[in-house]
C-alpha positions in Angstrom: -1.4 9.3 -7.1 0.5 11.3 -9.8 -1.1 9.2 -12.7 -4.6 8.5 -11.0 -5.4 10.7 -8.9 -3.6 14.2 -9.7 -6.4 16.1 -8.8 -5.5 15.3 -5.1 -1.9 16.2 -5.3 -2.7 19.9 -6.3 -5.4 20.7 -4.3 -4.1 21.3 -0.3 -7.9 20.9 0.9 -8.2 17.2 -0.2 -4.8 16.2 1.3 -5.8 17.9 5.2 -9.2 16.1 4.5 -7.6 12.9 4.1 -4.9 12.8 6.1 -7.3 13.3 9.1 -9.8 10.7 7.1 -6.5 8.1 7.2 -6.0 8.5 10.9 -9.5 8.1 12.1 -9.4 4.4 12.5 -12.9 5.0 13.9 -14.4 6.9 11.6 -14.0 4.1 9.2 -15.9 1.8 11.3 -18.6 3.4 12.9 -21.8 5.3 10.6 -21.2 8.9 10.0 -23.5 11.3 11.8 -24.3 13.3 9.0 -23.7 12.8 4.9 -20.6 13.3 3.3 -20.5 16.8 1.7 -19.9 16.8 -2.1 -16.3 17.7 -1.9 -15.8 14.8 0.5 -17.4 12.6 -1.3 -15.6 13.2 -4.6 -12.3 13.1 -3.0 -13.0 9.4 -1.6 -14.6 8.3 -5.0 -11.7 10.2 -6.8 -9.0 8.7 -4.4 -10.7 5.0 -4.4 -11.2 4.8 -8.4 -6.9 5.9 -8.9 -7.0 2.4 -6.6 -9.4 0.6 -9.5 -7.3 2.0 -11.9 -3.6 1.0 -10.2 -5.0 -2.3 -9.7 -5.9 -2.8 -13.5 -3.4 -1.4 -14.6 -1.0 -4.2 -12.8 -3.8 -6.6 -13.8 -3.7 -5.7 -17.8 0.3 -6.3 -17.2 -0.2 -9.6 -15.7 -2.7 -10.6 -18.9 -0.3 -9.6 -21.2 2.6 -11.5 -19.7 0.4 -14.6 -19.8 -0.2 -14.2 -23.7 3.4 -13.0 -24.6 4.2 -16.2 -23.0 1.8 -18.3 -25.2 0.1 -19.5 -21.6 -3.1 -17.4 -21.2 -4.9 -19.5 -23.8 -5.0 -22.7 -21.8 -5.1 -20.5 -18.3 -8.2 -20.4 -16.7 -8.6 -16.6 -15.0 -11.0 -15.2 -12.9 -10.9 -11.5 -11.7 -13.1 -10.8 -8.8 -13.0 -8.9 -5.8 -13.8 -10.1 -1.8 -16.3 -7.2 -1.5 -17.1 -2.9 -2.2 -16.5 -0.7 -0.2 -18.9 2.4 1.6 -18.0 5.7 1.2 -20.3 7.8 2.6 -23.5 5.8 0.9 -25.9 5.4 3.6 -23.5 7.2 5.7 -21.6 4.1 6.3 -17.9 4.0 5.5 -15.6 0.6 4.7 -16.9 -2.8 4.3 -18.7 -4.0 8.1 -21.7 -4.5 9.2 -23.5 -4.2 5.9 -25.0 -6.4 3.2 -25.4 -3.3 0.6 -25.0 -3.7 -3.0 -22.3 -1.3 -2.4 -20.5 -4.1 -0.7 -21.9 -7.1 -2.4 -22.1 -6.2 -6.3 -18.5 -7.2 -7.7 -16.8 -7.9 -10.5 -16.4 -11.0 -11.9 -14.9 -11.6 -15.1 -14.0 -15.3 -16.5 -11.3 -15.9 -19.4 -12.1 -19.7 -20.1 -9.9 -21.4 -23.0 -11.9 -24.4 -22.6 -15.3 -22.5 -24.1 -17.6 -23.3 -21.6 -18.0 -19.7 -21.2 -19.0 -18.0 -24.1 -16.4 -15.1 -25.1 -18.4 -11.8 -24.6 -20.8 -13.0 -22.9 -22.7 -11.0 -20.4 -25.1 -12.7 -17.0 -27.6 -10.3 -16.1 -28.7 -12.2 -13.3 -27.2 -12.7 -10.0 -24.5 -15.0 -9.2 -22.7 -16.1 -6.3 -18.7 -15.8 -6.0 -18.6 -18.9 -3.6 -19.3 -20.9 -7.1 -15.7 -19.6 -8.1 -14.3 -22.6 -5.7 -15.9 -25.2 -7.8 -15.7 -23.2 -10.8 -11.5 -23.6 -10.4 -11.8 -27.2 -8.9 -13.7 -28.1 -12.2 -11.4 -26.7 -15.1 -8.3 -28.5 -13.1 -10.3 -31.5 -13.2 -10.4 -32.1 -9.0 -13.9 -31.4 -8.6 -16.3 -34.1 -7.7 -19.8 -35.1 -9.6 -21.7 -33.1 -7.3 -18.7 -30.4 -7.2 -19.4 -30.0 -11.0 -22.9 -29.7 -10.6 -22.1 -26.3 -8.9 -19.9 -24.9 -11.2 -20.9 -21.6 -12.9 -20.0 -23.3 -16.4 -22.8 -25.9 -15.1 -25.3 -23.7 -13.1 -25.0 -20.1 -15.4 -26.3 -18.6 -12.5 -28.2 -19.0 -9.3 -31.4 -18.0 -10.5 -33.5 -19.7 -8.0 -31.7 -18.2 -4.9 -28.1 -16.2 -3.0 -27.5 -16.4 0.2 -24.9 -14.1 2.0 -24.4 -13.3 5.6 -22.7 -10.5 7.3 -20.9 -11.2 11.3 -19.8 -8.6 13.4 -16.6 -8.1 13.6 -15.6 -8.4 17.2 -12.7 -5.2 17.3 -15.9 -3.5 15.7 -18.5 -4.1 18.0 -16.5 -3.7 20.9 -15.6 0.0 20.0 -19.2 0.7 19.1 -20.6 -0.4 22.7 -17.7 2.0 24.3 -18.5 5.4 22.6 -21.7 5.1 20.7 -24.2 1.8 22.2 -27.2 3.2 21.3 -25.9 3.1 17.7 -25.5 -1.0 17.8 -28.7 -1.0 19.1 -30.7 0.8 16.8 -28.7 -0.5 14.0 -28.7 -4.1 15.4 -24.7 -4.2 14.8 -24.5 -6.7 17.1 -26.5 -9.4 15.0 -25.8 -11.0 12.0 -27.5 -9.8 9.0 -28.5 -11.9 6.3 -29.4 -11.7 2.8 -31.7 -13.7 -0.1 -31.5 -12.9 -3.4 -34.3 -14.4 -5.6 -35.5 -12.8 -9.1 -36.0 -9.1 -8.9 -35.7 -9.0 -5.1 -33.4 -8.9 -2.2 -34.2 -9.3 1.4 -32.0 -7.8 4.2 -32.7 -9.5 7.7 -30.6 -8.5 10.6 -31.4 -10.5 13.4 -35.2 -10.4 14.6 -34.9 -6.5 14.5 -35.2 -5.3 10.9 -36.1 -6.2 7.6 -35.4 -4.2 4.3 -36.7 -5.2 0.8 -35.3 -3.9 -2.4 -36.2 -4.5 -5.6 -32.6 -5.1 -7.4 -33.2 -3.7 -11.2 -35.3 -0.8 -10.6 -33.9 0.6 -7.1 -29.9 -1.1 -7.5 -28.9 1.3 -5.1 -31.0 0.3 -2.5 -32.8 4.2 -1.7 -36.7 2.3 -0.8 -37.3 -0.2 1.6 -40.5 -2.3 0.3 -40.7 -4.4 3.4 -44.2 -2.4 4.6 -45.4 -2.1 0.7 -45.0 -6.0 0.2 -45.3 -7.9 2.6 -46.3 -10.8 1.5 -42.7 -10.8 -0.8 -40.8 -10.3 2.5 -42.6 -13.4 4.3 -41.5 -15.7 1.0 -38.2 -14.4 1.1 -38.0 -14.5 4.6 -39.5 -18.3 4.6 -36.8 -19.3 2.3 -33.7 -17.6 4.1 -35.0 -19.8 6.9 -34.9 -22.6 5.3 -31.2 -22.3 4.1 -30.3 -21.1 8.0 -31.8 -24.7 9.3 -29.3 -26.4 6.6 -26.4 -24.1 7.0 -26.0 -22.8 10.1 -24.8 -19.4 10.2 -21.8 -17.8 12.5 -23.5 -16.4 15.6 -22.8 -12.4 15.9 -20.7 -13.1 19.7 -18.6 -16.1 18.7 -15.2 -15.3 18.9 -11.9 -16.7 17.0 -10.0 -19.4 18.9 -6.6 -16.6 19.0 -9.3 -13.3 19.8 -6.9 -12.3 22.4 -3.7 -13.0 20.5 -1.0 -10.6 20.6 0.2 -11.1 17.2 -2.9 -11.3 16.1 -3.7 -7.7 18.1 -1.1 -5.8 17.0 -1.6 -7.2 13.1 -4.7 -6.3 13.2 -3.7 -2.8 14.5 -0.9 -2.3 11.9 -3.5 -2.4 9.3 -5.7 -0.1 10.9 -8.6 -2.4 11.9 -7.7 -1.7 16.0 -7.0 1.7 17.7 
């Protein structure tokens, strides 16, 4: 915090604000009944961008090891991260129950000393991070014919379509139908949403309750739902997200894990602040 996030350290107002944000294992999980105010809100974007910057920081090392060591030019690397985080957009915090670009846009950068990704070179369209798998299995020469095929170096990108899906978590849901059901029922928290992505347009479905259309260059952050201006986009989309559901089955929202009522698995869980 010294280096990244001084700003914090000297101002007493910010560290009340988030010591009671750090011990509100609720509030990170269930939608805030009001916006953040601006001083909030700059305190979580402050404190969360010292993270970005720690983390690269430790990154940049790692990178320079590698090439010190005369390894990173026949290293394959990919940075990317598992997912955003809220803070305050849409007046959700943390990463459940949401399909948001604020969740779902990530990084992803490729160093590729084989050259079958050119150096500089920027995708504008969308991709999806589960090609990483056979991205990796390809350069170390694993991957299968049809493996290859799906490889980013292959594909570029996934113009035609994304898929992503979003489960309820179970700690989650359960705490939301003990102090606030209405909320899971008017946001449909306990249904799986999930998403399409397909040229300029994204399509949120959660469950048979609510769709949301977006159009992804000229509204990236998601503020107008077209679902009601075009509906004949939602009914493709919606056609096609179908279609991929009847292939690949998704998670059902009430399915539980085989170890749900685990001990260890409870008081993990709780250690890390995902359980009261």
């Amino acid at each position: 915090m010294e280096r990244f996030a001084p700003q914090v350290l000297e101002n007493p107002q910010a560290q009340r604000y988030l010591r009671q944000f750090n011990t509100d294992i609720y509030g990170w999980l269930a939608p805030l009944a009001a916006p953040l105010n601006e001083e909030h809100k700059a305190i979580l974007d402050g404190m969360y961008d010292a993270e970005v910057a720690a983390q690269d920081e430790q990154v940049g090392a790692f990178l320079e090891t590698l090439e010190a060591s005369g390894a990173l030019e026949r290293t394959l690397v990919v940075v990317c991260a598992d997912h955003g985080e809220h803070l305050g957009e849409k007046q959700l915090l943390g990463h459940t129950n949401a399909l948001y670009n604020e969740l779902t846009r990530v990084p992803l950068l490729i160093h590729d000393p084989q050259g079958n990704f050119g150096a500089g070179k920027v995708q504008e369209t969308v991709v999806s991070t589960r090609r990483i798998f056979h991205t990796a299995l390809t350069a170390a020469g694993l991957a299968s014919e049809y493996e290859e095929g799906l490889s980013l170096a292959a594909t570029g990108s996934e113009a035609d379509a994304v898929f992503a899906e979003a489960i309820p978590p179970q700690n989650v849901l359960r705490l939301l139908l003990q102090r606030q059901p209405e909320v899971v029922q008017e946001r449909g928290y306990d249904q799986t949403t999930l998403a399409i992505w397909s040229g300029d347009y994204k399509l949120l479905a959660t469950g048979d309750r609510r769709q949301e259309l977006y159009h992804t260059r000229q509204d990236p952050r998601e503020t107008l739902n077209l679902s009601d201006i075009l509906p004949e986009q939602v009914e493709d989309l919606s056609d096609r997200l179908q279609s991929y559901v009847a292939q690949v089955p998704v998670a059902a929202g009430g399915e539980r894990a085989d170890n749900y009522n685990d001990p260890q698995v409870a008081r993990r869980l709780r250690e890390l602040g995902y359980l009261e």
